[in-house]
C-alpha positions in Angstrom: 5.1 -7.1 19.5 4.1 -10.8 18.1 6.2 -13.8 19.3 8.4 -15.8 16.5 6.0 -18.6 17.7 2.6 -16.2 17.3 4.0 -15.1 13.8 5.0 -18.8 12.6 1.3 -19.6 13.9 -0.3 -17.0 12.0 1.4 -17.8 8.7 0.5 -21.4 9.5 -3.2 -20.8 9.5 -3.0 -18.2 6.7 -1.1 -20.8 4.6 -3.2 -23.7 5.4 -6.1 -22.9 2.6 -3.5 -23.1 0.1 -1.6 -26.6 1.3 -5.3 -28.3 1.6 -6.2 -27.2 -2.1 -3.1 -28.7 -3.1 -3.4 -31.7 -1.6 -6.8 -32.3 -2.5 -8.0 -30.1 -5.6 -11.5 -30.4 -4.9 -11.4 -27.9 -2.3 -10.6 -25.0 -4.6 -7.9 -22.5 -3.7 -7.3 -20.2 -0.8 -9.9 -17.2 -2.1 -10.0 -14.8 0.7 -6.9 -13.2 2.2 -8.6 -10.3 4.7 -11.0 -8.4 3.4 -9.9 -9.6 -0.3 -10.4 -11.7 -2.8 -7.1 -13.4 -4.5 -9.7 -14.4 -7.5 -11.2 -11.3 -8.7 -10.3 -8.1 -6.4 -7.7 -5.3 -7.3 -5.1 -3.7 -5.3 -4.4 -0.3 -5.8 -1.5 1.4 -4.2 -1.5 4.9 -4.8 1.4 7.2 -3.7 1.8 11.1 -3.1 5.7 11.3 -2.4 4.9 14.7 -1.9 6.7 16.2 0.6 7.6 13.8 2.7 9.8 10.9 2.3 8.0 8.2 4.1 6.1 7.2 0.7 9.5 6.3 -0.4 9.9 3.6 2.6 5.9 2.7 2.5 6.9 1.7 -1.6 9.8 -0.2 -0.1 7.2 -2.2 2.6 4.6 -2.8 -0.1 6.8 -4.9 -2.2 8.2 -6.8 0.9 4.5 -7.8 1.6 3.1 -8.4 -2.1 6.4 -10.4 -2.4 5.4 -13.2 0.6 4.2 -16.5 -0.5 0.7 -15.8 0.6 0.2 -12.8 -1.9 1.3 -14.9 -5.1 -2.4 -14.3 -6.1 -3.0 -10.7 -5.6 -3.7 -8.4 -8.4 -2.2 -5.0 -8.1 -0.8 -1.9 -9.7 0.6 0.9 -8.2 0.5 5.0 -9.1 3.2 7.6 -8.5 2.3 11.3 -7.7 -1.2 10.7 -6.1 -1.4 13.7 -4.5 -3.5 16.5 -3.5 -3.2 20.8 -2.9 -0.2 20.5 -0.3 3.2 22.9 -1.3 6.4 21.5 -1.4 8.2 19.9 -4.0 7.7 16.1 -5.2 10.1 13.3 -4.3 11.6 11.4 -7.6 11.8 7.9 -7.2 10.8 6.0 -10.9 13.8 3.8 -10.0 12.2 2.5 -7.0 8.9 2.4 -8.4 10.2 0.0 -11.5 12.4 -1.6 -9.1 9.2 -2.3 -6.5 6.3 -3.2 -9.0 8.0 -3.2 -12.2 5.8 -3.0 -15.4 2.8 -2.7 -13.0 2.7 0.9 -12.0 1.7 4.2 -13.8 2.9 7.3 -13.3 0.8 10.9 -12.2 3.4 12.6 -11.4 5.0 13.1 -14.7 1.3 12.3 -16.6 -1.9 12.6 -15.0 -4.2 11.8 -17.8 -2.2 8.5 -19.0 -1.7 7.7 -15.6 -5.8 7.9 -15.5 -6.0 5.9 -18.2 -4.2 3.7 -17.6 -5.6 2.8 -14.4 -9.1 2.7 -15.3 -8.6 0.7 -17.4 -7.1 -1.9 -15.3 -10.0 -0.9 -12.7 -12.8 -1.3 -15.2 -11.4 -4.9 -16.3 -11.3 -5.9 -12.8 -15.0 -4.5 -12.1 -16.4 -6.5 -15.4 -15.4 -9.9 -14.1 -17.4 -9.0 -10.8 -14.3 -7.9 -8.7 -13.7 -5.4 -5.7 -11.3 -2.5 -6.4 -9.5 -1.7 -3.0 -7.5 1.5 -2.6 -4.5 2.1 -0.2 -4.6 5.4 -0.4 -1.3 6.6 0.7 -1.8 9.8 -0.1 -4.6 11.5 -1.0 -7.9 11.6 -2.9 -7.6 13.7 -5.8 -6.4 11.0 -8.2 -8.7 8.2 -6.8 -11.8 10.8 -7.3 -10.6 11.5 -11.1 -10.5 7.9 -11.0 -13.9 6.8 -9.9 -15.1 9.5 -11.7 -14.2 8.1 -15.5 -15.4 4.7 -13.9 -18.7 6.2 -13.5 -18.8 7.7 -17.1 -17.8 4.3 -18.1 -19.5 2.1 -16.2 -22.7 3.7 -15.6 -24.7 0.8 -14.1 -22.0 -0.1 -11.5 -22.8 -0.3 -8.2 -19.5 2.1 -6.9 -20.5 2.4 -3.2 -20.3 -1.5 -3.1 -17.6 -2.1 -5.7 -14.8 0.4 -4.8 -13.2 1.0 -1.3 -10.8 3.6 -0.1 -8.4 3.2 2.8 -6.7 6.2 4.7 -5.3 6.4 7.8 -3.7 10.1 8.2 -5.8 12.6 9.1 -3.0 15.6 7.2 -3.6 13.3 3.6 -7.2 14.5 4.3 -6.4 17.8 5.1 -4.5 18.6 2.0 -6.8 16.7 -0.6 -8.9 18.9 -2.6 -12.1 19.2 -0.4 -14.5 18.6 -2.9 -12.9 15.6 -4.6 -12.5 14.1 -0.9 -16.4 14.7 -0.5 -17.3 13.5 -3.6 -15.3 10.0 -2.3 -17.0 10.1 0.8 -20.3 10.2 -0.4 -19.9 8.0 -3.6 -17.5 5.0 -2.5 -17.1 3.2 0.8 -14.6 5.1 2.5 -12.7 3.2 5.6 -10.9 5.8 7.7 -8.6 3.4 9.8 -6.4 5.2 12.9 -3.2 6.4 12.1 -0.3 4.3 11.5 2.3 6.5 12.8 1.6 5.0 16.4 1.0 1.9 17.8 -1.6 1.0 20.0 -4.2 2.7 18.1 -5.9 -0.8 16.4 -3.5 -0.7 13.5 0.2 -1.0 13.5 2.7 1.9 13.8 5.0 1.5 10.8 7.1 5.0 11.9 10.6 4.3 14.2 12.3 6.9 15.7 14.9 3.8 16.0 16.6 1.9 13.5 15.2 -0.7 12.6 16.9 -4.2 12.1 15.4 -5.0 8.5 18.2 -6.8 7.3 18.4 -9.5 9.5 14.7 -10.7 8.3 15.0 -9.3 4.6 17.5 -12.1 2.3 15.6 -11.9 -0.8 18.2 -9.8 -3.1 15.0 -8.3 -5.2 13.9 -7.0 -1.1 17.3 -5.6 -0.3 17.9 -3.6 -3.4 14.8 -2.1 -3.0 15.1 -1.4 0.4 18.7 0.2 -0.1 17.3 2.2 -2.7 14.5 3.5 -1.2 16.6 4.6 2.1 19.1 6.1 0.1 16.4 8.2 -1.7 14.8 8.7 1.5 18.0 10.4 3.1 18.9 11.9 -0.1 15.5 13.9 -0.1 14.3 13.9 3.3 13.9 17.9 4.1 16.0 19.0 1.1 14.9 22.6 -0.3 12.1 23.2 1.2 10.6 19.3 1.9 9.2 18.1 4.9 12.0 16.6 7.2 10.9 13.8 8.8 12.4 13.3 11.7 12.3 9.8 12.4 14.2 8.8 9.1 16.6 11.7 10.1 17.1 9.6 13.4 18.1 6.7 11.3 14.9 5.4 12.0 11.9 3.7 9.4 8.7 5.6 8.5 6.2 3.3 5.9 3.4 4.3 8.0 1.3 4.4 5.0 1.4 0.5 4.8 -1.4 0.0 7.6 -3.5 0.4 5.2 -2.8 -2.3 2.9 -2.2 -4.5 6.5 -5.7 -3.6 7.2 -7.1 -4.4 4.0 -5.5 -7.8 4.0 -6.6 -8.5 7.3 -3.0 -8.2 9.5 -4.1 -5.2 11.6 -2.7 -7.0 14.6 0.7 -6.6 14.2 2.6 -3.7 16.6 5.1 -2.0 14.4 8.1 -2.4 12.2 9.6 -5.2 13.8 6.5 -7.1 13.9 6.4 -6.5 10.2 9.8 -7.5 9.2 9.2 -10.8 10.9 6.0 -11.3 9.6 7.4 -10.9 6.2 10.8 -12.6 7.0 13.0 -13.8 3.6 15.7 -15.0 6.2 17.3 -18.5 5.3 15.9 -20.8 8.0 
């Protein structure tokens, strides 16, 4: 686990860009956060919620992060119901959703093809003005392949294996893509398969807590605690109900937004241990 005086560092050095360009205009603003690029690059946080509930936390995280300071600049939309061949039913949460990223996410779940549109759309804009499309695919493939699919139709020219990367970190949101659209994304796009974020020690953080997990004393942003109250009361609400995957740790009382390392990874935190790394990272607490 980071120090408070490790974490303060970090968001020192991280913030540092931006208070230079302030202070003297000249030097431009803070471009590169990680692997991205606050000027031109896209986030896209796609979402299975399909069976199990840790999606529903991992929404929950994603706002806590795109809401620090340092991600003022980051372009994003999210999609609902990106998921693959697995059985089991789906996990409502459009409350969260509008809650977490509101006006900025689409829904596949209830409308795959306007979700598709919807999406490339954004995706194609951000590819015309000579930006990087990342995915944080927490879930699986078959929405992102539909996706960079209509991009190529569109965009026939485009450089995709440069232009558009995928994140994954869970070995079962492979299993249960559809085979050939996972392929296709393999072969097509660059594809980074990070280790799993269910356990620490493994190069990326372990987002998944058998314990509880103390998020209120770092989390005073009232936006941040509505969210997170909603998405743990949906979480309990649907965890392992007919016929859905119980996860155990959330059972416990614990956290599970495992799916977060990869947005971590893509914006260049990979260092932190687990949730309570994270919470202080991203603290909201009145100093």
């Amino acid at each position: 686990m980071l120090k408070n005086g490790e974490v303060k560092m970090r968001k020192i050095l991280l913030l540092l860009p931006v208070v230079l360009a302030l202070l003297n205009p000249s030097l431009g603003a803070q471009e590169q956060l990680g692997r991205f690029n606050l000027r031109h690059d896209l986030l896209l946080a796609h979402f299975d919620s399909k069976t199990d509930v840790d999606d529903i936390h991992s929404i929950a995280a994603t706002a806590t992060l795109l809401n620090d300071p340092r991600f003022a600049g980051v372009d994003y939309h999210a999609v609902a119901g990106a998921y693959g061949i697995q059985e089991g039913l789906y996990v409502p949460a459009e409350q969260l959703f509008e809650l977490a990223f509101k006006g900025r996410w689409s829904d596949a779940h209830a409308d795959f093809s306007n979700a598709l549109e919807e999406v490339s759309r954004k995706a194609e804009a951000t590819l015309s003005h000579g930006g990087t499309i990342w995915i944080a695919e927490a879930g699986q493939s078959d929405f992102s392949a539909a996706l960079v699919r209509r991009i190529q139709g569109d965009m026939p020219d485009l450089n995709v294996k440069e232009r558009i990367h995928i994140v994954q970190h869970a070995d079962w949101n492979e299993e249960v893509a559809t085979p050939d659209d996972l392929a296709f994304l393999k072969k097509t796009i660059t594809y980074h398969k990070i280790p799993d974020g269910n356990a620490t020690g493994n190069g990326t953080p372990g987002f998944r807590s058998d314990e509880p997990v103390n998020w209120k004393e770092h989390v005073h942003d009232a936006k941040l605690i509505k969210i997170w109250k909603t998405a743990i009361d949906i979480a309990n609400t649907y965890n392992g109900v007919d016929g859905r995957y119980l996860n155990v740790s959330i059972q416990k009382g614990g956290l599970d937004f495992s799916d977060v390392a990869e947005s971590v990874w893509i914006f260049g935190l990979e260092d932190m241990v687990d949730a309570d790394d994270f919470f202080s990272e991203f603290s909201t607490a009145r100093k």
